[in-house]
PyMOL Python script that loads the backbone (N, CA, C, O; Angstrom):
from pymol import cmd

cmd.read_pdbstr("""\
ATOM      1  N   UNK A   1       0.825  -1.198   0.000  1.00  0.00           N
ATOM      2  CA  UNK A   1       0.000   0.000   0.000  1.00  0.00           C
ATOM      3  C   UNK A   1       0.870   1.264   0.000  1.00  0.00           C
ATOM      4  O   UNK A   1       0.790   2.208  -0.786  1.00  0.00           O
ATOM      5  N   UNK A   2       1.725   1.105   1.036  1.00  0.00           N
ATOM      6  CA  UNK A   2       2.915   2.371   0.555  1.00  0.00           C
ATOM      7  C   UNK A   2       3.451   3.099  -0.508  1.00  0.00           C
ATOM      8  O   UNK A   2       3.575   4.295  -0.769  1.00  0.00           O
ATOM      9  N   UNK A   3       3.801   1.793  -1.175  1.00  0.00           N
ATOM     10  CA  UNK A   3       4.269   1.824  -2.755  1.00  0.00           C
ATOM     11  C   UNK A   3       3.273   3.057  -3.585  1.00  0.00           C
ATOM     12  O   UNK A   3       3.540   4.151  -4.083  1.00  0.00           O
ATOM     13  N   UNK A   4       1.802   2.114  -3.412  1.00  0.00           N
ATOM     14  CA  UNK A   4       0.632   3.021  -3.820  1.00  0.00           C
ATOM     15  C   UNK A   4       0.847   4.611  -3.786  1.00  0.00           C
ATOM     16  O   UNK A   4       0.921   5.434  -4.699  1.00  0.00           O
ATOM     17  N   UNK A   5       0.905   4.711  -2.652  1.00  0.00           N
ATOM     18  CA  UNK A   5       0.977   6.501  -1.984  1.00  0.00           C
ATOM     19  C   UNK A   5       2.371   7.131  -2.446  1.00  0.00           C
ATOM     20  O   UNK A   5       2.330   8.306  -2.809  1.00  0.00           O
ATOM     21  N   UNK A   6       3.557   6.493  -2.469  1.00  0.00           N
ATOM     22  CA  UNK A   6       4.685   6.977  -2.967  1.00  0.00           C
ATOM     23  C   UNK A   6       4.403   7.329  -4.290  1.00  0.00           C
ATOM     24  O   UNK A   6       4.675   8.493  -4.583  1.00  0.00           O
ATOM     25  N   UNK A   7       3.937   6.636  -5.145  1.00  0.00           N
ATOM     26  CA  UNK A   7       4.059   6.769  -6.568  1.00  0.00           C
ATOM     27  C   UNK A   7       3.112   7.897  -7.366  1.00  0.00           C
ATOM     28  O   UNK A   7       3.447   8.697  -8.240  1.00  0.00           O
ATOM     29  N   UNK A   8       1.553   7.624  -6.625  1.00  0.00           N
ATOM     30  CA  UNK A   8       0.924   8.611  -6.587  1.00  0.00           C
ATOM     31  C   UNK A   8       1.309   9.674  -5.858  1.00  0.00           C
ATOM     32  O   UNK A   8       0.241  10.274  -5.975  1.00  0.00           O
ATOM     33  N   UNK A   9       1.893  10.319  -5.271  1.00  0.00           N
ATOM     34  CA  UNK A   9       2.455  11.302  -4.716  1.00  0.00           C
ATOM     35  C   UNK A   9       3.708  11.590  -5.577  1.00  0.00           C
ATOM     36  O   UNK A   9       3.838  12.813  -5.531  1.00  0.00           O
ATOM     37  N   UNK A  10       4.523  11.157  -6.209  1.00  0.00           N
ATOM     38  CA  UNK A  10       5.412  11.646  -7.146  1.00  0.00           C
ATOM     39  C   UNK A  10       4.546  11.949  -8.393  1.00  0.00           C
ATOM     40  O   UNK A  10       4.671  13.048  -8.935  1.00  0.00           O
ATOM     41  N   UNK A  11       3.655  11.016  -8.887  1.00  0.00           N
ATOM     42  CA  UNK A  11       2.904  11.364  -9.947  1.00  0.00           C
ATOM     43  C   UNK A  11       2.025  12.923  -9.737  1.00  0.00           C
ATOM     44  O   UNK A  11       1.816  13.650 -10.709  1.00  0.00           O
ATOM     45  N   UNK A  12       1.804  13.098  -9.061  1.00  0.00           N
ATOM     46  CA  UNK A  12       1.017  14.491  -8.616  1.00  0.00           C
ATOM     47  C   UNK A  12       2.232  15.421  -8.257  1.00  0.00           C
ATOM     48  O   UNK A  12       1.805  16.574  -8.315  1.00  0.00           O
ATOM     49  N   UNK A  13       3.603  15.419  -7.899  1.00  0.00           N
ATOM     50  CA  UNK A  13       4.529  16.483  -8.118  1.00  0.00           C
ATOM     51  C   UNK A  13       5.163  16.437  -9.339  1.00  0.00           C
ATOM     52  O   UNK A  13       5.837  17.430  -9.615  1.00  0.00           O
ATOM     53  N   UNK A  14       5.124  15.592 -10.096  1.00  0.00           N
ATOM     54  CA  UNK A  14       5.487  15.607 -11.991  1.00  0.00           C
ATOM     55  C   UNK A  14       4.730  16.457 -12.303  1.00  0.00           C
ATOM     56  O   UNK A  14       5.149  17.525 -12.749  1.00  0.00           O
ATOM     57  N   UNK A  15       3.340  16.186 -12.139  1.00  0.00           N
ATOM     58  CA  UNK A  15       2.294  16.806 -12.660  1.00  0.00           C
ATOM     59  C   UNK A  15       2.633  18.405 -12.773  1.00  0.00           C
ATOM     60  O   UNK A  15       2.990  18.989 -13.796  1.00  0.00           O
ATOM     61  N   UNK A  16       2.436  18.961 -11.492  1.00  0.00           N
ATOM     62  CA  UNK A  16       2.129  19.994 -11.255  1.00  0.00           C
ATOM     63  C   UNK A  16       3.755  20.953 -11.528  1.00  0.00           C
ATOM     64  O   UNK A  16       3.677  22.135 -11.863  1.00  0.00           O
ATOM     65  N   UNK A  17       5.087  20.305 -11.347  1.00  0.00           N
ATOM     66  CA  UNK A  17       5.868  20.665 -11.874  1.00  0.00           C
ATOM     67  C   UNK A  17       6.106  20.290 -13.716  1.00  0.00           C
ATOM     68  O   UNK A  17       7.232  20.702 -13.996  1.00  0.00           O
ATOM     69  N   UNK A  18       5.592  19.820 -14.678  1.00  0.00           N
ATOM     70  CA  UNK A  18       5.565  19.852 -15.591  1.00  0.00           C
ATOM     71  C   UNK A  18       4.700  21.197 -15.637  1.00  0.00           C
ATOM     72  O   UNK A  18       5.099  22.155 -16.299  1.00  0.00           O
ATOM     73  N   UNK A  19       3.467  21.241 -14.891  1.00  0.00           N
ATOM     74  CA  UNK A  19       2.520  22.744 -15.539  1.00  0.00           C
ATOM     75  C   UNK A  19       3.041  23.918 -15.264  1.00  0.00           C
ATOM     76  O   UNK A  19       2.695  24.933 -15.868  1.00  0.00           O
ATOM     77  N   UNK A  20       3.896  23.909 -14.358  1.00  0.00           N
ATOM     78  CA  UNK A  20       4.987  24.799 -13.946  1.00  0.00           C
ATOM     79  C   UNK A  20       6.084  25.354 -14.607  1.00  0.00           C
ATOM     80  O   UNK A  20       6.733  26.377 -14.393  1.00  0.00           O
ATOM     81  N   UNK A  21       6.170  24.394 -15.532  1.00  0.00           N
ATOM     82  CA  UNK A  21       7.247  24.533 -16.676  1.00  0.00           C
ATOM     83  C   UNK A  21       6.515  25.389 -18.189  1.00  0.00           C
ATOM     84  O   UNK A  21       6.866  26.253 -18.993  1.00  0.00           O
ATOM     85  N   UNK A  22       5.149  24.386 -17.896  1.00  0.00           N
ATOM     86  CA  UNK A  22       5.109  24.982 -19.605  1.00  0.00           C
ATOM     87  C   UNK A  22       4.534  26.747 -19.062  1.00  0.00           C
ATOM     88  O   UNK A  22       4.686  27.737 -19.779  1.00  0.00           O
ATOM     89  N   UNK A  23       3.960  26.770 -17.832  1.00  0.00           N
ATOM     90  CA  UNK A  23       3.495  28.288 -17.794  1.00  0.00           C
ATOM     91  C   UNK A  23       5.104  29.188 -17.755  1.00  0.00           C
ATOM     92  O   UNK A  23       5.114  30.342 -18.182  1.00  0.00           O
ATOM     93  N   UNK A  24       6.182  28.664 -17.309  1.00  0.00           N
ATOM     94  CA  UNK A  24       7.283  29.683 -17.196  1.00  0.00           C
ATOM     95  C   UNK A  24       7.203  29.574 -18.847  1.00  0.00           C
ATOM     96  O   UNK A  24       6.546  30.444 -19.418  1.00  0.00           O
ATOM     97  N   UNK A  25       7.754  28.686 -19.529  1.00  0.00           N
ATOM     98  CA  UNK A  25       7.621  28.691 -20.952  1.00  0.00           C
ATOM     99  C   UNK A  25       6.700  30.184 -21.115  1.00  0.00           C
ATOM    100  O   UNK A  25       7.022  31.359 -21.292  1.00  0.00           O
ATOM    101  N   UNK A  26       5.741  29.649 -20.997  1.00  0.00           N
ATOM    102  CA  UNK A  26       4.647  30.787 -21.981  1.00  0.00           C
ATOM    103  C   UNK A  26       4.781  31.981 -21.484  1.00  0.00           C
ATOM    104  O   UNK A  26       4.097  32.870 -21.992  1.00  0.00           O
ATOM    105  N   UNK A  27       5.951  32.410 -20.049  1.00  0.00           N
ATOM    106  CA  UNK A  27       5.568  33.575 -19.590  1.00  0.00           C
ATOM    107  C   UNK A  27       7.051  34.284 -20.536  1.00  0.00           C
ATOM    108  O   UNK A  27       7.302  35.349 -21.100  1.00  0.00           O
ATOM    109  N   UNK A  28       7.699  33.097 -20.310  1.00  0.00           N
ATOM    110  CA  UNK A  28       9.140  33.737 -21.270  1.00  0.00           C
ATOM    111  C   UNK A  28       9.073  34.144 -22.768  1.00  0.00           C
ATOM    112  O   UNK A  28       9.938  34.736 -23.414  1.00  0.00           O
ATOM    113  N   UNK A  29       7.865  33.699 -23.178  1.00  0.00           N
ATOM    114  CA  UNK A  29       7.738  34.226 -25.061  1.00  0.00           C
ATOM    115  C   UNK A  29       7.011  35.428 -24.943  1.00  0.00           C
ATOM    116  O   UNK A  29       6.846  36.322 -25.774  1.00  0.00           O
ATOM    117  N   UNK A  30       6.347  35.244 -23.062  1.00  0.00           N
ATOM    118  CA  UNK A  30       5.715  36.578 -23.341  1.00  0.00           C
ATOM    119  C   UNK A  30       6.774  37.926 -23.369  1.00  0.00           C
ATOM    120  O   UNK A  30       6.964  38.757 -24.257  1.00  0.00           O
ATOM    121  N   UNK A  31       7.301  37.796 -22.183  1.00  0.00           N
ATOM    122  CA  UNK A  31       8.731  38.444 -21.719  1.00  0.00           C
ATOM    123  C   UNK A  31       9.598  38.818 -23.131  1.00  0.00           C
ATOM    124  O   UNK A  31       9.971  39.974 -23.331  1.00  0.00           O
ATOM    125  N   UNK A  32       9.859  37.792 -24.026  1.00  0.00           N
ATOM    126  CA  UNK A  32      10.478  38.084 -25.243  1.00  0.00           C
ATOM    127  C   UNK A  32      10.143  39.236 -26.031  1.00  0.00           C
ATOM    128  O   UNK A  32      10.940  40.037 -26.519  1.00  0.00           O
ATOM    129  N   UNK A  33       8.524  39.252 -26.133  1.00  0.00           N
ATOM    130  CA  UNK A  33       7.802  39.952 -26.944  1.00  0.00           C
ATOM    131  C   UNK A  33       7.557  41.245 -27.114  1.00  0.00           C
ATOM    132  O   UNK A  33       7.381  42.099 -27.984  1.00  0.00           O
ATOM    133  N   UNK A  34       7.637  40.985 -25.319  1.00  0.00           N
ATOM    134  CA  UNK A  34       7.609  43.021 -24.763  1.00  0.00           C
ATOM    135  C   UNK A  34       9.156  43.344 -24.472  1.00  0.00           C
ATOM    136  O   UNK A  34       9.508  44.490 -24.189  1.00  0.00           O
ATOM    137  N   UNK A  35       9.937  42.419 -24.545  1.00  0.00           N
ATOM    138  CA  UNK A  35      11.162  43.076 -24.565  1.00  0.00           C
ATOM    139  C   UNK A  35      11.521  43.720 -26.076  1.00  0.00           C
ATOM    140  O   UNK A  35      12.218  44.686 -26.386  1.00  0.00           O
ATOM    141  N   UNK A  36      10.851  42.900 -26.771  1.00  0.00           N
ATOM    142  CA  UNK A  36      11.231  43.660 -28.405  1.00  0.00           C
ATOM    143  C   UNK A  36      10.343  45.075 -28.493  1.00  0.00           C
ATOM    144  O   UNK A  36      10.800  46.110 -28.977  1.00  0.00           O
ATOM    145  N   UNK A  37       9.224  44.965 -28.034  1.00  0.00           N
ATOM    146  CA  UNK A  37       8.373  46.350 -27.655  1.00  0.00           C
ATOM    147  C   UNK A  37       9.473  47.570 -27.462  1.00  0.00           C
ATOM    148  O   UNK A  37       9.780  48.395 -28.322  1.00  0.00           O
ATOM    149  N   UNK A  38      10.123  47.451 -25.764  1.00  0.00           N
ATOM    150  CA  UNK A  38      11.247  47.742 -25.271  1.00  0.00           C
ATOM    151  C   UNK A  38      12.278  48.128 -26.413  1.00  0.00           C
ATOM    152  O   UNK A  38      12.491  49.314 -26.661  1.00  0.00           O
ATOM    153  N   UNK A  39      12.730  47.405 -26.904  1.00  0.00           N
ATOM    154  CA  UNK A  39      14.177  47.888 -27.530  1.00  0.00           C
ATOM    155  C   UNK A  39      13.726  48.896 -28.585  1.00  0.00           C
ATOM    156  O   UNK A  39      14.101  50.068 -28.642  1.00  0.00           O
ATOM    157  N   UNK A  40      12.883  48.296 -29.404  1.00  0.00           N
ATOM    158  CA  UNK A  40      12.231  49.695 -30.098  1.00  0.00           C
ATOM    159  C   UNK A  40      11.809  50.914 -29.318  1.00  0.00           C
ATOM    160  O   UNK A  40      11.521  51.994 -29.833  1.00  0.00           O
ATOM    161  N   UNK A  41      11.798  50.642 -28.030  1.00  0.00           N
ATOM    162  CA  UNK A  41      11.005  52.071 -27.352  1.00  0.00           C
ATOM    163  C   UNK A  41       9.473  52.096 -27.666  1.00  0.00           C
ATOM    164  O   UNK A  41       9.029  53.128 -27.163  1.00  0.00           O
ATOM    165  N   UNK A  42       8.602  51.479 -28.209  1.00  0.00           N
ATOM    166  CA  UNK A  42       7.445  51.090 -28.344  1.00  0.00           C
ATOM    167  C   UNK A  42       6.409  50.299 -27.215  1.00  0.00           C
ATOM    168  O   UNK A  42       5.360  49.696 -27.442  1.00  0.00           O
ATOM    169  N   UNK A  43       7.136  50.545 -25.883  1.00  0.00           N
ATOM    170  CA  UNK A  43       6.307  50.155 -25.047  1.00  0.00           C
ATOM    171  C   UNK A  43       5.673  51.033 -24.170  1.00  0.00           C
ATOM    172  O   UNK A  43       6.225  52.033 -23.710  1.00  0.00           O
ATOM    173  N   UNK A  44       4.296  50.622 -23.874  1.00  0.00           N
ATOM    174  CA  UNK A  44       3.547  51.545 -22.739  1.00  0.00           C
ATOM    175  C   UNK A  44       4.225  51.181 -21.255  1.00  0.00           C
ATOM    176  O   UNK A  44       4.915  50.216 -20.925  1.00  0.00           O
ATOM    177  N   UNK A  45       3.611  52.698 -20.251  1.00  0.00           N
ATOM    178  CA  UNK A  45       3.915  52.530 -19.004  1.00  0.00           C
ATOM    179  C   UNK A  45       3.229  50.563 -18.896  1.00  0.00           C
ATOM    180  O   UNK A  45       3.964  49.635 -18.559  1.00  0.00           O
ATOM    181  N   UNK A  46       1.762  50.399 -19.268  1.00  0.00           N
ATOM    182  CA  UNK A  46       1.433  49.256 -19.331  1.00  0.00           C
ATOM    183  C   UNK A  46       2.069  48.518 -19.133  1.00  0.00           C
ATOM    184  O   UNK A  46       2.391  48.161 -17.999  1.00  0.00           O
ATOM    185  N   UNK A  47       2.494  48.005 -20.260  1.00  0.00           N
ATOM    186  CA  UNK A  47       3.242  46.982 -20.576  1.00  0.00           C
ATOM    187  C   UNK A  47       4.778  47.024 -19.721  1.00  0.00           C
ATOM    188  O   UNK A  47       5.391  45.992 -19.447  1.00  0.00           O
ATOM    189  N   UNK A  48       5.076  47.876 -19.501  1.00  0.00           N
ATOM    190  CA  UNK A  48       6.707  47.775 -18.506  1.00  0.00           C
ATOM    191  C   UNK A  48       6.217  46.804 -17.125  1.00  0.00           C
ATOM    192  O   UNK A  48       6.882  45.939 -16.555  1.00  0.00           O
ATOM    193  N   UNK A  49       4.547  47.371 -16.756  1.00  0.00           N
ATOM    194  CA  UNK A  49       4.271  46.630 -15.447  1.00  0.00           C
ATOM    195  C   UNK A  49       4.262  45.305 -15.740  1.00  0.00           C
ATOM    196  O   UNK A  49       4.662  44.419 -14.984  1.00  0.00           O
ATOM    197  N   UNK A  50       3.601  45.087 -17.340  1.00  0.00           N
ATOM    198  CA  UNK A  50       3.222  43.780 -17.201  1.00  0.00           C
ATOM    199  C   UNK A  50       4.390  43.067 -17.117  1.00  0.00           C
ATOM    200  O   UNK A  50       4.486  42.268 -16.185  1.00  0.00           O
ATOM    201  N   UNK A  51       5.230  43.175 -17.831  1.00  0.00           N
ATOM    202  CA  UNK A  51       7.097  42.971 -17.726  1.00  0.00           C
ATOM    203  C   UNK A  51       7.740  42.769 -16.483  1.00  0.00           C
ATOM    204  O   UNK A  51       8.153  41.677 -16.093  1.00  0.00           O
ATOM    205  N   UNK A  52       7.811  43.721 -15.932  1.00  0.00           N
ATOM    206  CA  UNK A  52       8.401  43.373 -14.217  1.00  0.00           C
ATOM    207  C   UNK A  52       7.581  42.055 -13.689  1.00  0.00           C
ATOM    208  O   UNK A  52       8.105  41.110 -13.099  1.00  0.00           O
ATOM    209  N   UNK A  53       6.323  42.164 -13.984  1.00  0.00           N
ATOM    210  CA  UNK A  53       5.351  41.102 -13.333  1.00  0.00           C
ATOM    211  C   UNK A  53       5.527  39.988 -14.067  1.00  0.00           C
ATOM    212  O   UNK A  53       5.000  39.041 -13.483  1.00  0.00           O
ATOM    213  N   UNK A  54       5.993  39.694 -15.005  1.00  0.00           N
ATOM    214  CA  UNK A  54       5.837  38.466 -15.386  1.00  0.00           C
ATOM    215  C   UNK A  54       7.336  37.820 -15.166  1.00  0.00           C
ATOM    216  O   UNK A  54       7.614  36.630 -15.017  1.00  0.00           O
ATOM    217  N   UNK A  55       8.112  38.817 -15.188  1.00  0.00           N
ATOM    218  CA  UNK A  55      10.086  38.459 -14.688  1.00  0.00           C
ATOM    219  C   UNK A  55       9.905  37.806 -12.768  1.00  0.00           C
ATOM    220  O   UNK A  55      10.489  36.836 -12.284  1.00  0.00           O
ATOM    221  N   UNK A  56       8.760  38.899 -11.955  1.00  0.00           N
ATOM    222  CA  UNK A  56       8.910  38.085 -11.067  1.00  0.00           C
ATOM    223  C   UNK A  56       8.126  36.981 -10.566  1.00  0.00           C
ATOM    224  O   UNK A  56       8.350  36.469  -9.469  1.00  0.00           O
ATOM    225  N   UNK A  57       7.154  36.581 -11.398  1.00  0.00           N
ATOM    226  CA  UNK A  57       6.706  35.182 -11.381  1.00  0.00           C
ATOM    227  C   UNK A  57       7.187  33.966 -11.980  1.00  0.00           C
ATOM    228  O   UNK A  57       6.922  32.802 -11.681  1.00  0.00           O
ATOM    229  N   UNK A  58       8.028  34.484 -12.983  1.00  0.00           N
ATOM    230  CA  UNK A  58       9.045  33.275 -13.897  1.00  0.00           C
ATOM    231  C   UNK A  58      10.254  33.186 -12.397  1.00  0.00           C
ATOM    232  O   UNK A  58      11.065  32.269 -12.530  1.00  0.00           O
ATOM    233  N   UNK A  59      10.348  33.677 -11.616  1.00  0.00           N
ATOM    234  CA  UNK A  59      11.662  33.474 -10.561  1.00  0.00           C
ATOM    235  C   UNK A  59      10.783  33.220  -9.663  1.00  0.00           C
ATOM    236  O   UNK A  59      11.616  32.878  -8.824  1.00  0.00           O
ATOM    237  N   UNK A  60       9.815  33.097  -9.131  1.00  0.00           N
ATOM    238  CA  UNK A  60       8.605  32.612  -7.888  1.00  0.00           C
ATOM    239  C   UNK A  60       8.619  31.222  -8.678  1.00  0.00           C
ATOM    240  O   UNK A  60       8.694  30.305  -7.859  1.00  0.00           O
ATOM    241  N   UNK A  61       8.585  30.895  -9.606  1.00  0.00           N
ATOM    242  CA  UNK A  61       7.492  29.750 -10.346  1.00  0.00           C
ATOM    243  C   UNK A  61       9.052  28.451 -10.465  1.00  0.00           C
ATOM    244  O   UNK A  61       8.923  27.240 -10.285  1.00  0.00           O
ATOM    245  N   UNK A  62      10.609  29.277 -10.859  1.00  0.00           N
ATOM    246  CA  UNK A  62      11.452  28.659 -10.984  1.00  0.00           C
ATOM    247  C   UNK A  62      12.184  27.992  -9.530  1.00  0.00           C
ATOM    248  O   UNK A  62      12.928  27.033  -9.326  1.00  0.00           O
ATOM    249  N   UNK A  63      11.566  29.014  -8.682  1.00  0.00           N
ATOM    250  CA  UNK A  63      11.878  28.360  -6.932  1.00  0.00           C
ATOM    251  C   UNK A  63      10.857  27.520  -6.961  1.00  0.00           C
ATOM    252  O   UNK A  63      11.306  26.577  -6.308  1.00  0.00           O
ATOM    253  N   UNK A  64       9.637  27.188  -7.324  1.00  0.00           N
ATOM    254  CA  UNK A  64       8.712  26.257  -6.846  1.00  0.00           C
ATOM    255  C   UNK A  64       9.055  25.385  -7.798  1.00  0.00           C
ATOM    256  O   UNK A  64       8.213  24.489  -7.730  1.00  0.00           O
ATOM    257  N   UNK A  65       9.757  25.163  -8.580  1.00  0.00           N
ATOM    258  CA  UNK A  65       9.728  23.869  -9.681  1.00  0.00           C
ATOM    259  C   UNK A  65      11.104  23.333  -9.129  1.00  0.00           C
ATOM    260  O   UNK A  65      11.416  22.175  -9.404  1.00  0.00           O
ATOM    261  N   UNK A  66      12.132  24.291  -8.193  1.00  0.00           N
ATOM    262  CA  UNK A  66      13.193  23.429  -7.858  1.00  0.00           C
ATOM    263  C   UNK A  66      13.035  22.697  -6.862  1.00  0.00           C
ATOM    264  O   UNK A  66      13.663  21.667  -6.619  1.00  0.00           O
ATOM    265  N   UNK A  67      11.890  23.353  -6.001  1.00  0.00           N
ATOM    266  CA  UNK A  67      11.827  22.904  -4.711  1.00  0.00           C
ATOM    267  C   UNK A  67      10.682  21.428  -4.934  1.00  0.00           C
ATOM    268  O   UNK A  67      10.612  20.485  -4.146  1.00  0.00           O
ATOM    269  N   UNK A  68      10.321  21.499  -5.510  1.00  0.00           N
ATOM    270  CA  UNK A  68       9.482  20.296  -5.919  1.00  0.00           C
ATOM    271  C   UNK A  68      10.441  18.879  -6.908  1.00  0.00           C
ATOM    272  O   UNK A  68      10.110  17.709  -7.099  1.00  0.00           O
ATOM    273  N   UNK A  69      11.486  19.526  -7.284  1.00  0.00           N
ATOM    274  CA  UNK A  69      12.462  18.788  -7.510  1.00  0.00           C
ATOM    275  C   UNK A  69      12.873  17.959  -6.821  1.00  0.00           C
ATOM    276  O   UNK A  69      13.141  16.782  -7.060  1.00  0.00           O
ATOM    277  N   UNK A  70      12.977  18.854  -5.457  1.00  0.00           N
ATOM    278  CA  UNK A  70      13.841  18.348  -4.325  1.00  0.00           C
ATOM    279  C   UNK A  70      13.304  17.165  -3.526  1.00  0.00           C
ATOM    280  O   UNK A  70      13.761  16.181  -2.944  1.00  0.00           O
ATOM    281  N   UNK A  71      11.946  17.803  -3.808  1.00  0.00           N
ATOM    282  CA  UNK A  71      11.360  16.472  -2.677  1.00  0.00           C
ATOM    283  C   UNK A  71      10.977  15.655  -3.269  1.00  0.00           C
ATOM    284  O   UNK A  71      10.368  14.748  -2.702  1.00  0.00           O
ATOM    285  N   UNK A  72      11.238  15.635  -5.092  1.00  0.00           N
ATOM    286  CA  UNK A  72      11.088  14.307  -5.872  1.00  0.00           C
ATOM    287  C   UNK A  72      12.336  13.737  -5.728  1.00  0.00           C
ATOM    288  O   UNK A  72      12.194  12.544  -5.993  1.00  0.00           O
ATOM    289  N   UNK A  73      13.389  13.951  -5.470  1.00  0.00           N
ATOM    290  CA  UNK A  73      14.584  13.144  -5.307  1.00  0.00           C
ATOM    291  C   UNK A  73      14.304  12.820  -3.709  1.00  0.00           C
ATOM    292  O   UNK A  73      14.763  11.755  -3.298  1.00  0.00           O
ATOM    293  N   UNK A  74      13.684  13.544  -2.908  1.00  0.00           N
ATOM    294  CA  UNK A  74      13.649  13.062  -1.492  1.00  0.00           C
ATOM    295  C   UNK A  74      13.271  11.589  -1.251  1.00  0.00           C
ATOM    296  O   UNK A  74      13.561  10.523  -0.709  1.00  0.00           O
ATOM    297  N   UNK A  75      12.226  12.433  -2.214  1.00  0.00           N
ATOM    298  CA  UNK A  75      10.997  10.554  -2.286  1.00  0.00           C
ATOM    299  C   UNK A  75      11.380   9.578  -2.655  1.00  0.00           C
ATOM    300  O   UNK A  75      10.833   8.508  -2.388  1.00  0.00           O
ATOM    301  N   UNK A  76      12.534   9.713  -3.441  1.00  0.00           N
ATOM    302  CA  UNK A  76      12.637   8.599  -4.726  1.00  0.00           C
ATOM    303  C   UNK A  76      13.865   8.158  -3.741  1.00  0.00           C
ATOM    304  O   UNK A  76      13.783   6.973  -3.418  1.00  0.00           O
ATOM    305  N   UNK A  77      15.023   8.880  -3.175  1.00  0.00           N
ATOM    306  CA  UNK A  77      16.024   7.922  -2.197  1.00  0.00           C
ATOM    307  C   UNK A  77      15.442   7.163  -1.045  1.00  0.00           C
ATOM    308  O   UNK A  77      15.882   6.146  -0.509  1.00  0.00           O
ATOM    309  N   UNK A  78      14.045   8.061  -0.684  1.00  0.00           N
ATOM    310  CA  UNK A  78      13.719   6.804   0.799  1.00  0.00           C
ATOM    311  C   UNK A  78      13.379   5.983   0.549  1.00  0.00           C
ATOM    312  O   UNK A  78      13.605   5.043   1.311  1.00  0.00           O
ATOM    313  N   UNK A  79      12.435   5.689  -0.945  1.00  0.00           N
ATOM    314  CA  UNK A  79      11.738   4.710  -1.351  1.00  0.00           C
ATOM    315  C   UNK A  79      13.002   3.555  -2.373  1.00  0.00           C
ATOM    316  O   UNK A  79      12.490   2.672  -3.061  1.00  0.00           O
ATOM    317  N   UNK A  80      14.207   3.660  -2.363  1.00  0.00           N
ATOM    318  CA  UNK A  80      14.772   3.217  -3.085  1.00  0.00           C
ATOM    319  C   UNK A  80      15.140   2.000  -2.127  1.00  0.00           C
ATOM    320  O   UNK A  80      15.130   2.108  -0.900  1.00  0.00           O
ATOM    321  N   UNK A  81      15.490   0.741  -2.861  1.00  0.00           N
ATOM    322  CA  UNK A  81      15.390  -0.762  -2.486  1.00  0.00           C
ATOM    323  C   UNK A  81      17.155  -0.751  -2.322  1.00  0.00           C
ATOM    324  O   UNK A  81      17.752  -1.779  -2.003  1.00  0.00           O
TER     325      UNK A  81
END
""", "prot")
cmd.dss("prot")
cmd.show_as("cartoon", "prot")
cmd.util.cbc("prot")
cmd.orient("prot")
């Protein structure tokens, strides 16, 4: 039954660190996009906020995908034979 709960419990931190990944993904093409805004000088006050805000959720989102790392290697040495 252990086994059970270990595996499902790594399967549910894959999970949620894979969705973790593809949203930094999508926040970084966003980031790309308004940085080209930026270099042209073509960006609104707007958009600078949206910029800062999306730089500090790609570094919130990259601490929660390491730290979920961590306790997938946690899991995986106690449970190792």
């Amino acid at each position: 039954m252990k086994t059970h709960i270990v595996i499902s419990e790594l399967r549910d931190l894959y999970a949620v660190k894979h969705a973790l990944q593809m949203t930094v993904r999508m926040k970084k093409n966003e980031i790309e996009e308004l940085n080209r805004f930026k270099e042209n000088g073509s960006i609104s006050e707007e958009g600078t906020k949206t910029l800062n805000k999306l730089e500090k959720d790609i570094g919130r989102e990259i601490g929660l995908i390491l730290r979920m790392q961590e306790k997938i290697n946690e899991i995986k040495a106690a449970n190792e034979v």
